[in-house]
N, CA, C and O atoms as a GROMACS GRO file, in nm:
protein
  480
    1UNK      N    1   2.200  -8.049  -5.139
    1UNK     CA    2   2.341  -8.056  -5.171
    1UNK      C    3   2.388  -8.200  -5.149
    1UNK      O    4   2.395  -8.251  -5.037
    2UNK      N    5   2.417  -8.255  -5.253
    2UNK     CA    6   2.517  -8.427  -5.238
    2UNK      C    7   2.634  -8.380  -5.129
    2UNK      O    8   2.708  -8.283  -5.119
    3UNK      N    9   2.606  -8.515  -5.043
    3UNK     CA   10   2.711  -8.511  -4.969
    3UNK      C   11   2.824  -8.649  -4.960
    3UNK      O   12   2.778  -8.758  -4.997
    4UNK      N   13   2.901  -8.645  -4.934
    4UNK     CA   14   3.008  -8.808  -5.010
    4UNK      C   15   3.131  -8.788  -4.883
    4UNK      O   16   3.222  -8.708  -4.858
    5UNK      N   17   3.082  -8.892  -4.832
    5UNK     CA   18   3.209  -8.946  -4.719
    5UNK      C   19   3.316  -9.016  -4.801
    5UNK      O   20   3.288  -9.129  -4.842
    6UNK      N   21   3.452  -8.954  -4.835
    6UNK     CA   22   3.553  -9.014  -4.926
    6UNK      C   23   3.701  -8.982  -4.853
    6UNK      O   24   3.768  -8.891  -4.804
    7UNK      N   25   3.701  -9.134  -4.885
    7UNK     CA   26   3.850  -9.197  -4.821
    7UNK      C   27   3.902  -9.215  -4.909
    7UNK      O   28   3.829  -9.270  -4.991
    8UNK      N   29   4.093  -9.181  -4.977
    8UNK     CA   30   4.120  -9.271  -5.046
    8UNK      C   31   4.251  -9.277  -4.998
    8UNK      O   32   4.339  -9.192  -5.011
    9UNK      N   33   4.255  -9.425  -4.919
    9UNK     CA   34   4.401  -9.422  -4.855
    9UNK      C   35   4.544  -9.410  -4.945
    9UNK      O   36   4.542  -9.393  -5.067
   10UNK      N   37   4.656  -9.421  -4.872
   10UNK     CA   38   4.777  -9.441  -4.950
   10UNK      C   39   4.834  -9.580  -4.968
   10UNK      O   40   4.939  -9.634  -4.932
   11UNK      N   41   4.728  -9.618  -5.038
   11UNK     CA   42   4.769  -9.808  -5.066
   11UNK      C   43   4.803  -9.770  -5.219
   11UNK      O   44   4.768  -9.861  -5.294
   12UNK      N   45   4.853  -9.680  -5.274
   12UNK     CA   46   4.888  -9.664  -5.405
   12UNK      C   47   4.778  -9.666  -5.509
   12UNK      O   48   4.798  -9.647  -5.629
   13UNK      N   49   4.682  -9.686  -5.464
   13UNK     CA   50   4.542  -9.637  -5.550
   13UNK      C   51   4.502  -9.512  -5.585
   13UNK      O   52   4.519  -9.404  -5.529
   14UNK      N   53   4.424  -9.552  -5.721
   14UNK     CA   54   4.403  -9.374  -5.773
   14UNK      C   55   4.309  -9.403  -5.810
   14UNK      O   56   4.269  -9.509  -5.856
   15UNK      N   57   4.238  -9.260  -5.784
   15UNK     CA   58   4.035  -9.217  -5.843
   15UNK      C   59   4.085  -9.139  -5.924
   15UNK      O   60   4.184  -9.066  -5.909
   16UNK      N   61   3.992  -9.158  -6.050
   16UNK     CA   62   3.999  -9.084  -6.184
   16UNK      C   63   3.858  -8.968  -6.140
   16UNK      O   64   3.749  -8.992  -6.088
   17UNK      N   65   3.877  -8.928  -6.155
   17UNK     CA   66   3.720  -8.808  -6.190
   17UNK      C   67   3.730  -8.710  -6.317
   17UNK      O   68   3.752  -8.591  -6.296
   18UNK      N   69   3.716  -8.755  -6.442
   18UNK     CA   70   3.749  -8.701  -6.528
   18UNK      C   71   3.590  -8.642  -6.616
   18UNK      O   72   3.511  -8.716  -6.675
   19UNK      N   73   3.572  -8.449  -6.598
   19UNK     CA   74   3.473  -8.440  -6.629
   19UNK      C   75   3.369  -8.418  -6.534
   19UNK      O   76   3.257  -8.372  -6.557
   20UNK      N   77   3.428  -8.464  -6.400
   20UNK     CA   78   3.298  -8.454  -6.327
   20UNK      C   79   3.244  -8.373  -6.269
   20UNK      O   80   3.318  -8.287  -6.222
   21UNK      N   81   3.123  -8.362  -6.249
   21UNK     CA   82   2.979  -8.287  -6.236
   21UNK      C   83   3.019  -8.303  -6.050
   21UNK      O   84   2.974  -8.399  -5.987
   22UNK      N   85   3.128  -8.170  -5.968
   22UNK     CA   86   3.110  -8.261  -5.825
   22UNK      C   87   3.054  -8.071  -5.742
   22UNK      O   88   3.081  -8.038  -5.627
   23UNK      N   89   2.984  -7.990  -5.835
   23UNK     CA   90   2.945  -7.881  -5.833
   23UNK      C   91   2.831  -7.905  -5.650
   23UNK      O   92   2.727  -7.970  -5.640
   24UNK      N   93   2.897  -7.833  -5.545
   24UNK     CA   94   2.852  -7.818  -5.443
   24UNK      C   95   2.874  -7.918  -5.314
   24UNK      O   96   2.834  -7.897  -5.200
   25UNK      N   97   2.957  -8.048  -5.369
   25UNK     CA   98   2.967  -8.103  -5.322
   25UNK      C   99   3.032  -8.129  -5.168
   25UNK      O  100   3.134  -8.069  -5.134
   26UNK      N  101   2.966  -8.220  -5.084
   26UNK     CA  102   3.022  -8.191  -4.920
   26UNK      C  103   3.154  -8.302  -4.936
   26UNK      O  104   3.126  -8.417  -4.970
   27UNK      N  105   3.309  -8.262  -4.910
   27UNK     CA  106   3.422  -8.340  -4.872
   27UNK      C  107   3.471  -8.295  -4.735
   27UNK      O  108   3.587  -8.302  -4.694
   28UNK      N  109   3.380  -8.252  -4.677
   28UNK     CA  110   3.480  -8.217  -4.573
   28UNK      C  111   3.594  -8.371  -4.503
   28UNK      O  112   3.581  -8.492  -4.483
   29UNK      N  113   3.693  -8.269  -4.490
   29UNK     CA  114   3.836  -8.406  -4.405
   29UNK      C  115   3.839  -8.493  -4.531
   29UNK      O  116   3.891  -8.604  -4.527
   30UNK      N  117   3.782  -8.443  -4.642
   30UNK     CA  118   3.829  -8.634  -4.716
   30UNK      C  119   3.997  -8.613  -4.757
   30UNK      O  120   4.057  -8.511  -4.791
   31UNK      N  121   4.046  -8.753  -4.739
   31UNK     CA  122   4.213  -8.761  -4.768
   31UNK      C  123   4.151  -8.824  -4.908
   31UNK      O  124   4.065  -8.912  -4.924
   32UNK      N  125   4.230  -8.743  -5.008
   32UNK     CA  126   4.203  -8.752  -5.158
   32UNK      C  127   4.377  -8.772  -5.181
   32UNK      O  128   4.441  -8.667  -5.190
   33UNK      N  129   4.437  -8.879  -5.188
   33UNK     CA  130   4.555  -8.920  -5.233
   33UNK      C  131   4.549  -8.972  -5.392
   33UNK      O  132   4.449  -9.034  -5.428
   34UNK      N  133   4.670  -8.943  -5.497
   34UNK     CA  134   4.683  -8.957  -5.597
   34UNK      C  135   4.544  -8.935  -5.658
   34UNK      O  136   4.465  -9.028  -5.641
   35UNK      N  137   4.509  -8.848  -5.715
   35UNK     CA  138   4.366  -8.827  -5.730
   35UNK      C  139   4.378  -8.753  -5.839
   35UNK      O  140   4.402  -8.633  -5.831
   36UNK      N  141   4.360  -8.832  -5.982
   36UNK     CA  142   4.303  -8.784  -6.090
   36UNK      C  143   4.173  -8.682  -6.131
   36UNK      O  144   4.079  -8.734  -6.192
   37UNK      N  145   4.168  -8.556  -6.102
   37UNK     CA  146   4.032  -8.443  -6.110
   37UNK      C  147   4.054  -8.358  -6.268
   37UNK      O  148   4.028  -8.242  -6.299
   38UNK      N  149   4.122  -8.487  -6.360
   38UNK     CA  150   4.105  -8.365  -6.499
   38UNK      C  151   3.986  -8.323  -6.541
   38UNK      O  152   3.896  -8.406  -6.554
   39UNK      N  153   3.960  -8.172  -6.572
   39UNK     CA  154   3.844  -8.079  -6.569
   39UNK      C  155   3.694  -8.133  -6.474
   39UNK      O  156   3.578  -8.112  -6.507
   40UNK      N  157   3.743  -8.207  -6.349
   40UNK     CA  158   3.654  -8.178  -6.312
   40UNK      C  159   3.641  -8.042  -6.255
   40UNK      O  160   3.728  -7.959  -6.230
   41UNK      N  161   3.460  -8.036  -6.233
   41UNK     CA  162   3.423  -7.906  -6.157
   41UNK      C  163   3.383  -7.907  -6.052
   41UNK      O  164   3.276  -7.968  -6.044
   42UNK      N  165   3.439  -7.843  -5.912
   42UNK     CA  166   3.404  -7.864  -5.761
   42UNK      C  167   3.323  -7.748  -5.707
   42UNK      O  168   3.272  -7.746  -5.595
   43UNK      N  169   3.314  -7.627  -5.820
   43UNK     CA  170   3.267  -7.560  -5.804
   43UNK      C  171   3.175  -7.507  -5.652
   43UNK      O  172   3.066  -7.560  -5.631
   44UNK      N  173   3.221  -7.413  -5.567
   44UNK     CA  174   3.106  -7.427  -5.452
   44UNK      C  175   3.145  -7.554  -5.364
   44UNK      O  176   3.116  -7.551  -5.245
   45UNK      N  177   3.209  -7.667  -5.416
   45UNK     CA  178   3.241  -7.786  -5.276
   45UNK      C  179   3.304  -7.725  -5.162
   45UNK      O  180   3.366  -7.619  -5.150
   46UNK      N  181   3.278  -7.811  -5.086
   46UNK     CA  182   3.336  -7.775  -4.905
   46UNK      C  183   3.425  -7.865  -4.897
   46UNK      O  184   3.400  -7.974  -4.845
   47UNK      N  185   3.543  -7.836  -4.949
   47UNK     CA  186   3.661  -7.927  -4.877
   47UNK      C  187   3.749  -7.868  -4.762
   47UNK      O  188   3.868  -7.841  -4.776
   48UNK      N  189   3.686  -7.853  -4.661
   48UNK     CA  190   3.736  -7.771  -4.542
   48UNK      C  191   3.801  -7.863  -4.486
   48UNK      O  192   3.746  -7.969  -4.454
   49UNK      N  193   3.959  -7.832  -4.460
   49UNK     CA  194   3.995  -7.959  -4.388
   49UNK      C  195   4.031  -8.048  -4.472
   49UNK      O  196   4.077  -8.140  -4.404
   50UNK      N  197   4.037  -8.070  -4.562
   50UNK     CA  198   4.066  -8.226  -4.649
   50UNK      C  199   4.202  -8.204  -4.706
   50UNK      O  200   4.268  -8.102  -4.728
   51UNK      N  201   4.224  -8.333  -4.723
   51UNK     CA  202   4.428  -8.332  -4.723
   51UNK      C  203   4.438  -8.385  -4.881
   51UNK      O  204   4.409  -8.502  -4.909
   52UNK      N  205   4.479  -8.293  -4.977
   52UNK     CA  206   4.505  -8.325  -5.088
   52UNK      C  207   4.634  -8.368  -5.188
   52UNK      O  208   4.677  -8.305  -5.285
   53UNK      N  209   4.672  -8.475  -5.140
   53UNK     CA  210   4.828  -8.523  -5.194
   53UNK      C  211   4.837  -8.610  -5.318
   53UNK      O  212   4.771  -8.713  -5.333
   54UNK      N  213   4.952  -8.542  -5.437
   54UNK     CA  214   4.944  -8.566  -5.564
   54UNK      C  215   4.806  -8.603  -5.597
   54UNK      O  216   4.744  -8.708  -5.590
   55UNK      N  217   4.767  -8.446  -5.649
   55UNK     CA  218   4.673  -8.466  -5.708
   55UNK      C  219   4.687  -8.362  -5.800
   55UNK      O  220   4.737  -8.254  -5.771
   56UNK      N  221   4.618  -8.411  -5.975
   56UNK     CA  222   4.629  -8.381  -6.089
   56UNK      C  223   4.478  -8.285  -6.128
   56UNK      O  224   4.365  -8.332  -6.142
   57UNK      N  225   4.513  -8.160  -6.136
   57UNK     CA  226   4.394  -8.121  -6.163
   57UNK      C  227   4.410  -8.025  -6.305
   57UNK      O  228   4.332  -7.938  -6.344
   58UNK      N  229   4.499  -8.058  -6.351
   58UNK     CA  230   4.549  -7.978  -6.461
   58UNK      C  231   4.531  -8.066  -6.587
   58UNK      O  232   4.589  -8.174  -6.576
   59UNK      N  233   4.443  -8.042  -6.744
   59UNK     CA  234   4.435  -8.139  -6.828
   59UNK      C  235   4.463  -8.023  -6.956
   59UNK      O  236   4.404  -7.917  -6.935
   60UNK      N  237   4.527  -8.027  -7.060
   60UNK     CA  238   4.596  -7.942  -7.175
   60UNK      C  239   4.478  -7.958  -7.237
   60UNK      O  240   4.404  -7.864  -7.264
   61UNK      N  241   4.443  -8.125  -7.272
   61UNK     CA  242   4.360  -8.159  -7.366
   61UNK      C  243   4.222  -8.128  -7.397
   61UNK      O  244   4.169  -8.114  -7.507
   62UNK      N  245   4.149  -8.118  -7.224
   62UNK     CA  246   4.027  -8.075  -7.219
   62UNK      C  247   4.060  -7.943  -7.141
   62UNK      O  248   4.160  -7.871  -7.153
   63UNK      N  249   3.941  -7.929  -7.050
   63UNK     CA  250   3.981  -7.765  -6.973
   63UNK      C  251   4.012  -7.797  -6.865
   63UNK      O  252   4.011  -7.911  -6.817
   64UNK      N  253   4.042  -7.699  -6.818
   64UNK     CA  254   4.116  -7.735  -6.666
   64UNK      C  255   3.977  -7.709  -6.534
   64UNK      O  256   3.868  -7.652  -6.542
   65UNK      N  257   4.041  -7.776  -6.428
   65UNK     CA  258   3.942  -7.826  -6.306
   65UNK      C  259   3.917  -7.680  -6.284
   65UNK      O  260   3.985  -7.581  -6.309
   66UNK      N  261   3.761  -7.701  -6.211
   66UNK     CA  262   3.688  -7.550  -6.175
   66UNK      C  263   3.691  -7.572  -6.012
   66UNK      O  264   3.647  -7.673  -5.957
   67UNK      N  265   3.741  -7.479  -5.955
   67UNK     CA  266   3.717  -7.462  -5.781
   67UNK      C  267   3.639  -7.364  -5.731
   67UNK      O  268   3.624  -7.358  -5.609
   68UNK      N  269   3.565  -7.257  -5.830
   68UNK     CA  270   3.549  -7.122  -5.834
   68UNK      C  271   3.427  -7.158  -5.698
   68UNK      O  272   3.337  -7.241  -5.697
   69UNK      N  273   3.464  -7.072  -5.608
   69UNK     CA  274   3.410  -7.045  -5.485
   69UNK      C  275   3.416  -7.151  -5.384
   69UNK      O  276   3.356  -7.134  -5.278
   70UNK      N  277   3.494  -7.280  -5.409
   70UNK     CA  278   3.484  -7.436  -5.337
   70UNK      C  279   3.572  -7.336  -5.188
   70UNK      O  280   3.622  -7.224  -5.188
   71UNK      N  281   3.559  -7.421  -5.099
   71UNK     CA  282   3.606  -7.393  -4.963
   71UNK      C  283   3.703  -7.484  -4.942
   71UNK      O  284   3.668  -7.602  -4.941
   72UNK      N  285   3.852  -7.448  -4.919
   72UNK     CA  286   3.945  -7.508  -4.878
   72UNK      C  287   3.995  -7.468  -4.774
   72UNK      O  288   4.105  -7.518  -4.751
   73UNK      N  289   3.949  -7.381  -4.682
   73UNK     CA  290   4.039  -7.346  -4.527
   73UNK      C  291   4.102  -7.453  -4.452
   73UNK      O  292   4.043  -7.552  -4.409
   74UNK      N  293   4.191  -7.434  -4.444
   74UNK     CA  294   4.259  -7.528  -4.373
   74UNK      C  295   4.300  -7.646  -4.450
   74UNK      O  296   4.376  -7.714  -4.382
   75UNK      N  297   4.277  -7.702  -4.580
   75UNK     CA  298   4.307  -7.774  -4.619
   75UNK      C  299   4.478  -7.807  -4.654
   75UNK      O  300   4.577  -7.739  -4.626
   76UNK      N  301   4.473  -7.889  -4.697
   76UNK     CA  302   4.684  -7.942  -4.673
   76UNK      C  303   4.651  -7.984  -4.850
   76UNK      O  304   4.559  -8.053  -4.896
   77UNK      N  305   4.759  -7.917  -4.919
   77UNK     CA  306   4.727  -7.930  -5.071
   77UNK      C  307   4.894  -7.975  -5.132
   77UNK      O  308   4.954  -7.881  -5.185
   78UNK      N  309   4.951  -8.078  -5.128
   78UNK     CA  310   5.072  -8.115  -5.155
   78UNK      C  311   5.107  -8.213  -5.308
   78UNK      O  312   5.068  -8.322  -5.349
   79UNK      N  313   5.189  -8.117  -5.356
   79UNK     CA  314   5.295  -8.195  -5.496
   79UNK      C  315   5.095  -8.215  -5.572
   79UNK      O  316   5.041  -8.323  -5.594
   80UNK      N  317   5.031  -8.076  -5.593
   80UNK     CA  318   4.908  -8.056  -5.678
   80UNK      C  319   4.929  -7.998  -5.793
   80UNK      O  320   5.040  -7.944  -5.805
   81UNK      N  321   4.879  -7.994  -5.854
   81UNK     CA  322   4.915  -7.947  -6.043
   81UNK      C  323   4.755  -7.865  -6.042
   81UNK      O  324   4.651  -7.927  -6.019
   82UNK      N  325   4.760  -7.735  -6.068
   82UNK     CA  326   4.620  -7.672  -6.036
   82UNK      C  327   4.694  -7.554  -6.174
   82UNK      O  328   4.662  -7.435  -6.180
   83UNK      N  329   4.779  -7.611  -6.258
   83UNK     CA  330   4.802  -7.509  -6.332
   83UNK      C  331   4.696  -7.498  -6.441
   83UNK      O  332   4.645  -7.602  -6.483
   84UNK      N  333   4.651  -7.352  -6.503
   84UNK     CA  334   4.546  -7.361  -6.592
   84UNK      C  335   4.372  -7.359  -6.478
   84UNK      O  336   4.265  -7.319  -6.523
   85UNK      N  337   4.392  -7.410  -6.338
   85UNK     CA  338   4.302  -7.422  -6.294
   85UNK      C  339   4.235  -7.275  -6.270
   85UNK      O  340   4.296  -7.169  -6.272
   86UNK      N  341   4.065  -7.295  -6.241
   86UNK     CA  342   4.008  -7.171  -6.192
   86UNK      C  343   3.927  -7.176  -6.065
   86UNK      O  344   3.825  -7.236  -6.030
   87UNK      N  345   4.029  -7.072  -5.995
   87UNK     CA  346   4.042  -7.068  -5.861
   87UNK      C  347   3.940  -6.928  -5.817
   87UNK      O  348   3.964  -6.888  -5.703
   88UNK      N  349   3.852  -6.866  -5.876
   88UNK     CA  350   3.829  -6.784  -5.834
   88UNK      C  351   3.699  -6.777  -5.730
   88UNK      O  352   3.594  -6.840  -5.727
   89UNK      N  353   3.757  -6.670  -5.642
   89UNK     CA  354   3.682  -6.711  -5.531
   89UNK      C  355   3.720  -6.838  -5.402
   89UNK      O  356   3.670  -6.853  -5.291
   90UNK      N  357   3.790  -6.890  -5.448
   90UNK     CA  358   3.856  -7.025  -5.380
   90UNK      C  359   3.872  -6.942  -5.231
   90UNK      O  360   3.922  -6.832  -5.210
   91UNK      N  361   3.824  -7.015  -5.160
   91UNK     CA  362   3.911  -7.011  -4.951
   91UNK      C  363   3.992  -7.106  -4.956
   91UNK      O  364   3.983  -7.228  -4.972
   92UNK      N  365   4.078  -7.030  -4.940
   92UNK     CA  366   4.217  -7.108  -4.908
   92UNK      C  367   4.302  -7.062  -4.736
   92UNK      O  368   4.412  -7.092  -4.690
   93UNK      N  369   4.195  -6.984  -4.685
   93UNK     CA  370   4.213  -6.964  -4.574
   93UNK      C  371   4.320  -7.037  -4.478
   93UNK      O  372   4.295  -7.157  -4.467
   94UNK      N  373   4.424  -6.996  -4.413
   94UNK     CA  374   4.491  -7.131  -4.360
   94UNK      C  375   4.529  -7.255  -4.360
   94UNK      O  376   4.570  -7.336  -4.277
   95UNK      N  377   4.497  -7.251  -4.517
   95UNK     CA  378   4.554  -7.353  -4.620
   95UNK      C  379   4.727  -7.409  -4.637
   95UNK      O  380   4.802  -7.324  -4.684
   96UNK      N  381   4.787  -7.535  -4.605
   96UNK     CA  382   4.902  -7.584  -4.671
   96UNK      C  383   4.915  -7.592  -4.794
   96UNK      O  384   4.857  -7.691  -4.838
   97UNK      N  385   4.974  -7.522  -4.884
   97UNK     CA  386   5.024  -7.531  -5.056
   97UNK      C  387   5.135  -7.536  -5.043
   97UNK      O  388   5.184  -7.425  -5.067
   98UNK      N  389   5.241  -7.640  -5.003
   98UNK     CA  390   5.366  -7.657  -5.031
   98UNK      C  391   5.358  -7.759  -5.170
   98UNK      O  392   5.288  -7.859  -5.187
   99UNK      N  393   5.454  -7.696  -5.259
   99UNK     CA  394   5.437  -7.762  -5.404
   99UNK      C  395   5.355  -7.783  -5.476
   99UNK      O  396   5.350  -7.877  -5.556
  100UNK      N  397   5.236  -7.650  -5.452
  100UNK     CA  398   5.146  -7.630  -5.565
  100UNK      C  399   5.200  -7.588  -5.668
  100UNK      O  400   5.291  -7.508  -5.646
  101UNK      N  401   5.173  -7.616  -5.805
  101UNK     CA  402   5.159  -7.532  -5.920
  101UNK      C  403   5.025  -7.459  -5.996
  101UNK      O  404   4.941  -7.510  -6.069
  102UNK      N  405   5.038  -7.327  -5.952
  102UNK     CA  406   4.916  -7.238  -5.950
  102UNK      C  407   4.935  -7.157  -6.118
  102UNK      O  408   4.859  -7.068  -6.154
  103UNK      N  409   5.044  -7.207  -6.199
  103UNK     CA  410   5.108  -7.115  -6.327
  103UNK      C  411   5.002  -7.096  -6.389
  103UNK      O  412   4.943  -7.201  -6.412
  104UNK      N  413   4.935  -6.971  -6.440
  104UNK     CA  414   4.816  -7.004  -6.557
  104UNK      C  415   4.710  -7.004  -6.433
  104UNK      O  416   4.635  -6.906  -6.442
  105UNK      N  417   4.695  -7.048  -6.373
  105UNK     CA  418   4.562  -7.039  -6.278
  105UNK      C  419   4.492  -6.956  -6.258
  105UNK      O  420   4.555  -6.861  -6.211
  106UNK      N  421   4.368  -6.931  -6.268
  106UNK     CA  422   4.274  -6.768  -6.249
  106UNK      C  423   4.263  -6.752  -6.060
  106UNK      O  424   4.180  -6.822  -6.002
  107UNK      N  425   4.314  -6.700  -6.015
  107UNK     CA  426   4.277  -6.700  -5.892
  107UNK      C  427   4.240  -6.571  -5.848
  107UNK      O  428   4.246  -6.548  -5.728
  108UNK      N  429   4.201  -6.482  -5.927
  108UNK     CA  430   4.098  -6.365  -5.863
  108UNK      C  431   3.974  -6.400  -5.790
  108UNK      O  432   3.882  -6.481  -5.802
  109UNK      N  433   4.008  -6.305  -5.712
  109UNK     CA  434   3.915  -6.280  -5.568
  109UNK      C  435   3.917  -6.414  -5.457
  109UNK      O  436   3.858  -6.437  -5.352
  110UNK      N  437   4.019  -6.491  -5.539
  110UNK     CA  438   4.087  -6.600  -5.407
  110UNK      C  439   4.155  -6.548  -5.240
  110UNK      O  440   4.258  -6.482  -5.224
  111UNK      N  441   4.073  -6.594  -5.143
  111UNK     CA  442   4.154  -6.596  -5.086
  111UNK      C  443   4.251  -6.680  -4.973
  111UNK      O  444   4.236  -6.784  -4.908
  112UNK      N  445   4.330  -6.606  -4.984
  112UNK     CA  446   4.499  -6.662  -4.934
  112UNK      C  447   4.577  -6.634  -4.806
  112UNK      O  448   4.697  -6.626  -4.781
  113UNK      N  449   4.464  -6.623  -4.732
  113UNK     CA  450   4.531  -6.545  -4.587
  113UNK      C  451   4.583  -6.648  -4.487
  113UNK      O  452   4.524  -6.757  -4.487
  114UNK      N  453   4.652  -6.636  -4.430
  114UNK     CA  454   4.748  -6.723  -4.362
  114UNK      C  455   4.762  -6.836  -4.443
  114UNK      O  456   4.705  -6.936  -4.401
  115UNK      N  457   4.841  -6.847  -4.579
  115UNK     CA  458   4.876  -6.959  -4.614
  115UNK      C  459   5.010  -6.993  -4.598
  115UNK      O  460   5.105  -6.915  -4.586
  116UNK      N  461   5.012  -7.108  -4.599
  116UNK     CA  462   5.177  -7.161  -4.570
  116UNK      C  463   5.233  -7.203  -4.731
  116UNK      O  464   5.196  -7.315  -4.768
  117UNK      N  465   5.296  -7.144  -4.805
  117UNK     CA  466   5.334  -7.184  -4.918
  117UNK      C  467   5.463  -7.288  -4.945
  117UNK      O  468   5.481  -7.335  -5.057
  118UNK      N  469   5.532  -7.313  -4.858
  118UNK     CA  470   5.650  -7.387  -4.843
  118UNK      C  471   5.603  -7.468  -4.735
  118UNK      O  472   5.518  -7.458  -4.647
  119UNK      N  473   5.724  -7.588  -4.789
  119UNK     CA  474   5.731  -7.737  -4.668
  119UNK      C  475   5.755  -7.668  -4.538
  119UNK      O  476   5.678  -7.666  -4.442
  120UNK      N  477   5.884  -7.606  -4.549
  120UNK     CA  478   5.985  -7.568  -4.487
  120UNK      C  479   5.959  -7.484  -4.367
  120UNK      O  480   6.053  -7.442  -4.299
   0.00000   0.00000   0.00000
């Protein structure tokens, strides 16, 4: 399994991943700020823990980003665009989603237990 120690601070920089092949991949804790993921596939990744702010995972043009079975427990998922995305299977276990957009999203057999859906 590829594993990728990834930082991307808030110096106003953005990673494109458009398309990408990131099927199993290890993120645990990575801070993924402004982060372009149109149709990529994370399929199976371990982002346990990793803090995901404005990030675009929603593309009209091509297909939308794959998470199907990726691990997000605990992860902090803020002002994300996951509409159209496929979530199935996703841990979202004790997950932050304040200002997700999940519209259109497949999220069967996701789960969602203790999530915090609001800032507030």
């Amino acid at each position: 399994m590829p594993t990728f120690r990834v930082v991307i601070s808030p110096s106003r920089c953005s990673t494109t991943f458009i398309d990408a092949k990131l099927i199993g991949t290890r993120l645990v804790g990575a801070d993924l700020y402004h982060l372009y993921a149109l149709a990529a596939d994370f399929s199976r990744a371990d982002l346990t823990g990793s803090s995901l702010v404005q990030v675009e995972l929603d593309d009209a043009v091509r297909r939308e980003a794959v998470l199907d079975g990726a691990d997000l427990a605990k992860a902090s998922l803020r002002d994300v665009d996951a509409m159209r995305a496929s979530c199935r299977g996703t841990q979202f276990m004790g997950s932050a989603l304040p200002a997700v957009d999940f519209r259109s999203a497949d999220l069967s057999g996701a789960v969602l237990v203790r999530v915090v859906a609001s800032a507030g």
